[in-house]
C-alpha positions in Angstrom: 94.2 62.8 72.5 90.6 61.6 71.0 90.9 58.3 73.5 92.3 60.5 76.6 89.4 62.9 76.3 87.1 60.4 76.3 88.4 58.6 79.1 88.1 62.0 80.9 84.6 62.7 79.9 83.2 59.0 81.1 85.3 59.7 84.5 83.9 63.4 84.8 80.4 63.6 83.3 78.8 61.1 86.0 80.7 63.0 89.1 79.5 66.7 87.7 76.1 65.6 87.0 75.7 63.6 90.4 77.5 66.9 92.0 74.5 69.0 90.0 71.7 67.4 90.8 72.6 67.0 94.8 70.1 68.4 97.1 72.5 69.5 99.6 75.5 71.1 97.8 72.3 73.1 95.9 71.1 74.0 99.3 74.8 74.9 100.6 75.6 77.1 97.7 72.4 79.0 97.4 72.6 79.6 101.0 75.8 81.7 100.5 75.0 83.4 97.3 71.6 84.6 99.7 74.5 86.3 102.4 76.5 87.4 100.1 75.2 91.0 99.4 75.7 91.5 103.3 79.3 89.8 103.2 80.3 92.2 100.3 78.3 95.2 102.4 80.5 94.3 105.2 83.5 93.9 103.4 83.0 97.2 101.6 82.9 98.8 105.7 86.1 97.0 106.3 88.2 98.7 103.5 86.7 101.8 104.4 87.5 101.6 107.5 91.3 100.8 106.5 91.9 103.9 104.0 96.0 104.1 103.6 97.7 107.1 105.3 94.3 108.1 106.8 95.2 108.2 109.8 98.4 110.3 108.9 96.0 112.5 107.4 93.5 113.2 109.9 95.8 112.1 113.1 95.1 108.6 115.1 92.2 110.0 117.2 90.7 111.0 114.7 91.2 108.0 112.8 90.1 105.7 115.7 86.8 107.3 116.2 86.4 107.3 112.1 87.1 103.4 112.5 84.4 103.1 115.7 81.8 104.5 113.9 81.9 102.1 110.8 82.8 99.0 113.0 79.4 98.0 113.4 78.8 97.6 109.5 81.3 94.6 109.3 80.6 93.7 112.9 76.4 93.4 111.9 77.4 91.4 108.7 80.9 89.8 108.3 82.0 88.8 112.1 78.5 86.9 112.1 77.9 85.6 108.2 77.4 82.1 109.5 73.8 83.4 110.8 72.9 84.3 107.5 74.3 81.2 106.1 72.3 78.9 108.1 69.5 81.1 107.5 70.0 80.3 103.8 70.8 76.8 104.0 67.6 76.0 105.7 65.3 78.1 103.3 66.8 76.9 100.2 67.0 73.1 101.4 62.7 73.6 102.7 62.1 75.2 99.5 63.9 72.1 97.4 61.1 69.9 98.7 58.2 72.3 98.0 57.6 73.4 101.4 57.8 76.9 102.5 61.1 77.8 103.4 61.4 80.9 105.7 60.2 78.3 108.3 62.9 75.7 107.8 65.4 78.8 107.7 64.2 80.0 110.5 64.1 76.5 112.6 67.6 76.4 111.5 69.0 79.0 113.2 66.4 78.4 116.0 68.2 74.7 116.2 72.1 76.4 116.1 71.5 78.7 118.5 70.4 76.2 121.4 73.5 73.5 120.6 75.5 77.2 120.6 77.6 77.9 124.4 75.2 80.6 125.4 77.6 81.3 128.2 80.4 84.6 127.8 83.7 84.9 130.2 81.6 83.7 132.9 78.4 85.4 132.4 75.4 83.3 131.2 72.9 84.1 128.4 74.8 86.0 126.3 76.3 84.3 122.8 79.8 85.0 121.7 79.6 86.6 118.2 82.6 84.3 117.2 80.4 81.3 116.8 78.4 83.0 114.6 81.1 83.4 112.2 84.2 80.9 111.3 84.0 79.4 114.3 80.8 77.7 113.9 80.4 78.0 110.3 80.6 74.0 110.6 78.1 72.9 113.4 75.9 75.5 111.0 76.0 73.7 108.2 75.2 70.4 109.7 72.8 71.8 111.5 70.9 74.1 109.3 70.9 70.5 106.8 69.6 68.6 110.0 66.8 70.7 111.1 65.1 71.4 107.8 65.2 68.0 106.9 63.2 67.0 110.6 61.0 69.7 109.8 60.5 69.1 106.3 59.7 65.6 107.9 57.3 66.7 110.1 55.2 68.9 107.6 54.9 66.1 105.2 53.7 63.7 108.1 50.8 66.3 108.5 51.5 67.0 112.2 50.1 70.2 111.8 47.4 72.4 113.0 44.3 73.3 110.8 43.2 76.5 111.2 39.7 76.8 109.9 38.2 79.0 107.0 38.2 82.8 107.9 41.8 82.9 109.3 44.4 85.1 107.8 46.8 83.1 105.5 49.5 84.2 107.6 48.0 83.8 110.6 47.2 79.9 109.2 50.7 79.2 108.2 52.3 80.2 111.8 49.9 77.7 113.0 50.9 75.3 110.5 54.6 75.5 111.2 53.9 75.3 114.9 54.2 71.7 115.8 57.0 71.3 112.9 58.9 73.8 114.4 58.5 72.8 118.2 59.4 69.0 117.9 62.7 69.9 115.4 63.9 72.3 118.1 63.0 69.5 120.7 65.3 67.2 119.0 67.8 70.1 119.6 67.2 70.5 123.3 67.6 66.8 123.6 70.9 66.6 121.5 72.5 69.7 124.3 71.6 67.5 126.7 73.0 64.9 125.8 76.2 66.5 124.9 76.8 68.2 127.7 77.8 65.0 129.5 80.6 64.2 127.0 84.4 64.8 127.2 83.4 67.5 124.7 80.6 69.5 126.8 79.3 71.2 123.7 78.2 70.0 119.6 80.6 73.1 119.1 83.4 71.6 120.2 82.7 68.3 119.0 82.1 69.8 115.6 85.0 71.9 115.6 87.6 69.1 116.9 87.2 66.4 115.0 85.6 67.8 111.6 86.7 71.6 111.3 89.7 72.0 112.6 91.3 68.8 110.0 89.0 70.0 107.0 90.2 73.5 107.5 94.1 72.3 107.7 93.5 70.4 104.5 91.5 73.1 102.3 94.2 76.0 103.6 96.7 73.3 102.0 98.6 74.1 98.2 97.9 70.7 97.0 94.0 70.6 98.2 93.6 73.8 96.3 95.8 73.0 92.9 93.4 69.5 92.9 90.3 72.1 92.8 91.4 74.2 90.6 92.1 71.6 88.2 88.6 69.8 88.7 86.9 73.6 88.3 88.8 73.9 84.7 88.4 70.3 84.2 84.3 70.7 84.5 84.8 74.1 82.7 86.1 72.3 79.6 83.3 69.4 79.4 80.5 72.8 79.2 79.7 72.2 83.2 80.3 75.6 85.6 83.2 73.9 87.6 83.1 76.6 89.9 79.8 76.2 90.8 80.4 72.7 91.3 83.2 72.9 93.5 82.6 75.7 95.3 79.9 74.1 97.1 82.3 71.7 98.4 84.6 74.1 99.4 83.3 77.2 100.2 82.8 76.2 104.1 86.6 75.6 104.2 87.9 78.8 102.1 85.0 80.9 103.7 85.9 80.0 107.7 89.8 80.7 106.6 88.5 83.9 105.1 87.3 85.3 108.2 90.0 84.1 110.9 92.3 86.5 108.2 89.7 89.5 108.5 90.0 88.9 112.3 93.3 89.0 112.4 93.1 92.0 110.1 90.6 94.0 112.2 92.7 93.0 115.1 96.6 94.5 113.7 97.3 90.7 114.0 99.6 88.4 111.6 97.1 86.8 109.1 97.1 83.0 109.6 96.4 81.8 106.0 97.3 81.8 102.8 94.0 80.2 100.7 91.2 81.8 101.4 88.2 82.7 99.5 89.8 85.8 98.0 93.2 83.6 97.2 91.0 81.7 94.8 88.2 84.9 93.5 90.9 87.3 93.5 93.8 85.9 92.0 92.7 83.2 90.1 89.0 83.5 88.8 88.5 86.7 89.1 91.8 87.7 86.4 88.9 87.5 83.6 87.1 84.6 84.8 87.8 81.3 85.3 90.7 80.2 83.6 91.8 83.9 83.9 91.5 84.6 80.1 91.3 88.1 80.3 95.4 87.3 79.6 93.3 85.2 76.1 91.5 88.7 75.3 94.9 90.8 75.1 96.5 87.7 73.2 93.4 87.7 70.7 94.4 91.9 69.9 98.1 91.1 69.6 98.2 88.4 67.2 94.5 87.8 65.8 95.1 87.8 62.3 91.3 85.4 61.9 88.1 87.5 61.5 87.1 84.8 63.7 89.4 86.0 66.6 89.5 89.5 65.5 85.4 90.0 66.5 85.8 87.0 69.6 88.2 89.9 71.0 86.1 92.6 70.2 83.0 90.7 72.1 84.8 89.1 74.8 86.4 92.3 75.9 84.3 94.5 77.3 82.7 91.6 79.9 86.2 90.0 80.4 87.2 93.2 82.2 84.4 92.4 84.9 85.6 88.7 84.8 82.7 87.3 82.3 84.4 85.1 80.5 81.3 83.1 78.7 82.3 84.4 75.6 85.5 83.2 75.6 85.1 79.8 76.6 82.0 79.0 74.2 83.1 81.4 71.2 87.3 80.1 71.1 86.3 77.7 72.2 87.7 76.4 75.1 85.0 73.6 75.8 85.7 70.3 74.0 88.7 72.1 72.3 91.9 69.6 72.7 94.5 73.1 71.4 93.1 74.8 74.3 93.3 72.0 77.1 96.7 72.7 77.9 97.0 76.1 78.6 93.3 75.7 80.3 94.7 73.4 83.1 98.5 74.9 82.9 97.6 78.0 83.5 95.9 78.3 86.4 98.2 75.5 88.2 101.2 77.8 87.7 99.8 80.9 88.7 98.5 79.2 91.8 102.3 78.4 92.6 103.2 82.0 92.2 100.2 83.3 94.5 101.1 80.8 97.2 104.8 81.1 96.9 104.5 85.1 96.5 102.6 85.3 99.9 104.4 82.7 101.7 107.7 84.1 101.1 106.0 87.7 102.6 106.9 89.1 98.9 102.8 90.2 99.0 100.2 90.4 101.4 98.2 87.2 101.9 94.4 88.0 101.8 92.8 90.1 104.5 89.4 88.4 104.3 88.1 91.7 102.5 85.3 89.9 100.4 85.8 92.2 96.9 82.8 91.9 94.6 84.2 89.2 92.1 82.9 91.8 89.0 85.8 94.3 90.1 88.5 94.8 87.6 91.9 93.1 87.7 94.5 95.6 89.7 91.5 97.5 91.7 90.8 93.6 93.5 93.9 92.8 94.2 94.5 96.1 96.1 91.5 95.4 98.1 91.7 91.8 98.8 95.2 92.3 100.4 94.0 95.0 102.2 94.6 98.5 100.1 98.3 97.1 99.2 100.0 97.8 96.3 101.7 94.6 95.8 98.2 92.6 95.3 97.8 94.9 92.3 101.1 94.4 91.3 100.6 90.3 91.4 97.8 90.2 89.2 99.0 92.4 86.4 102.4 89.9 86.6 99.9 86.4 86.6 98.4 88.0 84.1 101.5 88.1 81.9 102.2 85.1 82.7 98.9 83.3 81.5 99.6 85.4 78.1 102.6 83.6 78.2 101.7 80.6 78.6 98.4 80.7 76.0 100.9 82.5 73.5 101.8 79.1 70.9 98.4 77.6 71.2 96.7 81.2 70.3 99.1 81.1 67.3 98.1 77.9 66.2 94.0 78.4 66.4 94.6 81.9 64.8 97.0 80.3 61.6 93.9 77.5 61.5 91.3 79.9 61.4 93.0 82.4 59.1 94.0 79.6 56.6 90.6 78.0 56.9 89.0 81.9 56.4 91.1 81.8 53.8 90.1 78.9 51.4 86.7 79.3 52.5 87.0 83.2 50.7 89.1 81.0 47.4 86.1 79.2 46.8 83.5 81.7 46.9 85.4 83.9 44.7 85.9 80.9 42.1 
């Protein structure tokens, strides 16, 4: 066990660090986590605008107006997250070479918007609001990396203008980012062009052919998403946040599957997908945390016989209910633990089964692209996230016993070691 946990750790350590310390996946993550207070605003619009039997309750006029008037909340922030994305991605990768970032943000988007189709059923200058979401969640990633790294160029060559002494500092640093700005979005200009005598007319659908579509088809796949969650305990159990580092990788995909199901949801249509963000958040990180040991907690009150366990429970508890789980994986512990390594990586593999499985066979709702704040309590997010059905709910609290099941003899074993070793340790002082 020794020898295979070394091999793991020589394998793992180099990947995570490398995965750490990249400048890009940084910029990509942070670049969500700065749209995601408007995603969850959006999302919390979308479930409100979806209240069960409302519309038997106040009749389907009624109900229809009551949906118009709070469209525009998820409309303003879900249907076009990818704005605030790039937005993010273009600050945060500025800011990582200590250069103002609203600038590269804004270039960003400044740069998506002019390789976007600015053309709508006929009728020129106007842009379709899908391309701000899923759509062209891709061509904003790229691009949003692309621009700040020409303007980030561009600033440290110095081809800026000085304004002299006297000027407002804010006046001074519009002049500053002038130049920058203009030759990045000339680039832009140039790359439309250029594009629009290809087979594929637009960046858009270059992007969207021959990266998003096959990247999509393989993260909405079961065996793409077991492989991550096994790397995200994997990481977990060597002390590094796995999520964090794979979540950066595969946010893009889970994120632009996320909305064609909230689409489809706003729409009365048939939800295309089965992954999604909320697939992984809802019913497998967010039952506790990762590794869902909120199941660990209700183990450690059952059969805790160890002081050591006994007070673990009593402190991992109260956050594991908001899916904290720090507690648990440093106080157990999980990390570095070869009792707990099983369970760790079984766990979450089986329950993944029995999410997909559940949703394919139409025994559950799949996900309705309803982003639920990942601190909300087992039952009450798996309602939402299926959109306000009862069988979400209903999924979790069985996963949940199923986890329990599954940690039940290796929680035996780590309480009869601490207990015996509490134990001896009390012999001796009394002797």
């Amino acid at each position: 066990m020794n020898k295979f946990m070394d091999i793991l750790e020589n394998i793992l350590m180099p990947i995570a660090e490398k995965l750490n310390n990249n400048r890009y996946l940084t910029a990509l993550r942070d670049g969500f986590m700065i749209a995601l207070p408007l995603i969850i605003f959006g999302s919390i619009f979308v479930v409100l605008a979806n209240l069960p039997f409302l519309d038997k309750l106040i009749g389907a006029d009624a109900f229809a107006a009551y949906q118009s008037a709070l469209g525009p909340a998820s409309a303003a922030t879900l249907s076009i997250m990818g704005a605030f994305v790039i937005i993010g991605i273009g600050t945060k990768l500025t800011e990582s070479y200590d250069i103002e970032g609203i600038y590269g943000g804004v270039a960003a988007f400044a740069a998506f918007l002019i390789l976007t189709p600015q053309t709508l059923e006929g009728v020129s200058g106007v842009i379709p609001t899908n391309v701000l979401g899923a759509e062209g969640m891709f061509l904003g990633i790229f691009t949003a990396f692309f621009a700040a790294e020409l303007y980030r160029i561009f600033v440290q060559k110095n081809w800026t203008i000085k304004m002299p002494a006297g000027v407002p500092e804010a006046v001074s640093r519009s002049f500053s980012a002038l130049i920058p700005i203009t030759l990045t979005l000339g680039v832009f200009i140039i790359i439309r062009i250029i594009f629009s005598y290809t087979p594929f007319e637009t960046v858009q659908n270059f992007i969207y052919t021959l990266i998003q579509e096959p990247l999509t088809s393989l993260g909405s796949g079961l065996a793409a998403t077991i492989v991550a969650v096994l790397l995200i305990q994997l990481f977990w159990f060597f002390g590094l946040h796995g999520q964090i580092i794979i979540n950066s990788v595969f946010d893009p995909i889970w994120y632009a599957l996320n909305d064609e199901n909230l689409q489809a949801f706003q729409a009365g249509e048939e939800l295309p997908n089965i992954i999604t963000k909320q697939f992984i958040d809802t019913f497998l990180v967010g039952m506790g945390g990762s590794g869902m040991t909120l199941a660990v907690v209700i183990g450690i009150f059952l059969i805790g016989r160890s002081r050591q366990l006994k007070e673990l429970g009593k402190l991992g508890g109260p956050p594991g209910i908001f899916n904290v789980n720090e507690p648990i994986i440093f106080g157990l512990p999980i990390i570095m633990n070869p009792l707990a390594l099983i369970p760790w990586l079984l766990a979450p593999v089986v329950i993944t089964f029995i999410t997909y499985f559940s949703m394919a066979t139409g025994l559950v709702p799949k996900p309705a692209g309803i982003i639920v704040p990942w601190t909300t309590p087992v039952g009450i997010s798996g309602f939402l996230a299926t959109g306000n059905a009862w069988q979400g709910a209903v999924l979790q609290f069985f996963n949940m016993a199923v986890v329990f099941l599954i940690w039940w003899p290796f929680l035996k074993i780590l309480d009869k070691s601490y207990y015996e070793s509490e134990k001896k340790e009390g012999t001796s002082k009394a002797s």
